[in-house]
C-alpha positions in Angstrom: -42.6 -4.0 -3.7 -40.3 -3.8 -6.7 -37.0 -1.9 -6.1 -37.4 -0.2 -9.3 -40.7 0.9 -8.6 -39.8 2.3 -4.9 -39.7 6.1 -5.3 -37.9 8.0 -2.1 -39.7 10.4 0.3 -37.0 12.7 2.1 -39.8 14.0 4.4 -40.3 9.7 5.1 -36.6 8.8 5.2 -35.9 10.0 8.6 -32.8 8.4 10.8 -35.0 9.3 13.8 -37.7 7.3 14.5 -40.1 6.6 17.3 -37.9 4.2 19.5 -34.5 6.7 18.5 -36.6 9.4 19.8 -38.1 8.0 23.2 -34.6 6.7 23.4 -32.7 10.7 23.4 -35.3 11.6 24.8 -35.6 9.2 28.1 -31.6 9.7 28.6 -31.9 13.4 28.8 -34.7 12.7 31.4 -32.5 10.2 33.0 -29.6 12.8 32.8 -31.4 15.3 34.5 -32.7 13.6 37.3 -29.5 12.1 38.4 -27.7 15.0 38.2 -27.6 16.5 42.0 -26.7 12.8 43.0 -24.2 12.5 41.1 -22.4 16.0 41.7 -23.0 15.2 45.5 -25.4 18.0 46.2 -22.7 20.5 45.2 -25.1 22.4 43.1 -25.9 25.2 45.6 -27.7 28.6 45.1 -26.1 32.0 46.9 -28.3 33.2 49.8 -29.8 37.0 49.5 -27.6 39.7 50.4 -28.4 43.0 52.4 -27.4 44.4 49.2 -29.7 42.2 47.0 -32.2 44.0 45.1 -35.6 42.5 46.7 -33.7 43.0 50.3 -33.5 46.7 49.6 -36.8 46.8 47.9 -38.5 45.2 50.9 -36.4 47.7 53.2 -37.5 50.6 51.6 -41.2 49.6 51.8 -40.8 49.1 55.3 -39.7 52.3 56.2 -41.8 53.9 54.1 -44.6 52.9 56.2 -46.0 55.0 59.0 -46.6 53.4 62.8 -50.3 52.3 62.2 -49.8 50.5 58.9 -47.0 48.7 60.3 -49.4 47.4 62.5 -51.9 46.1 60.1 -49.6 44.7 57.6 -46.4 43.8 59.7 -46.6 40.7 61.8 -44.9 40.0 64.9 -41.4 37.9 65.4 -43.3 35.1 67.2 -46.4 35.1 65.2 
């Protein structure tokens, strides 16, 4: 094609093209995935309080339940 003929697209002339994008996009996945090996496992989570709000909500549930429905709904220890 002749230079002078060549008219520009800005919605064609993109820097990021198929390869550029599996490219980011493979070392993000890459990234991710690695990342509790390399920080050594030291991403941890807290463990549920007495005080957290489900612990409570479960705890006030249970006592809100009278002898016989604990009995159909509650399980026991060793089930």
């Amino acid at each position: 094609m002749n230079p002078r003929t060549q008219r520009d697209c800005p919605d064609c002339d993109s820097t990021l093209d198929r390869r550029n994008f599996i490219k980011a996009v493979g070392g993000a996945a890459l990234a991710t995935a690695a990342a509790p090996v390399m920080l050594g496992g030291r991403i941890v989570q807290a463990a549920p309080t007495p005080q957290s709000t489900a612990e409570t909500a479960v705890g006030r549930f249970y006592q809100s339940l009278s002898a016989e429905q604990k009995q159909v709904i509650a399980f026991p220890f060793d089930h």
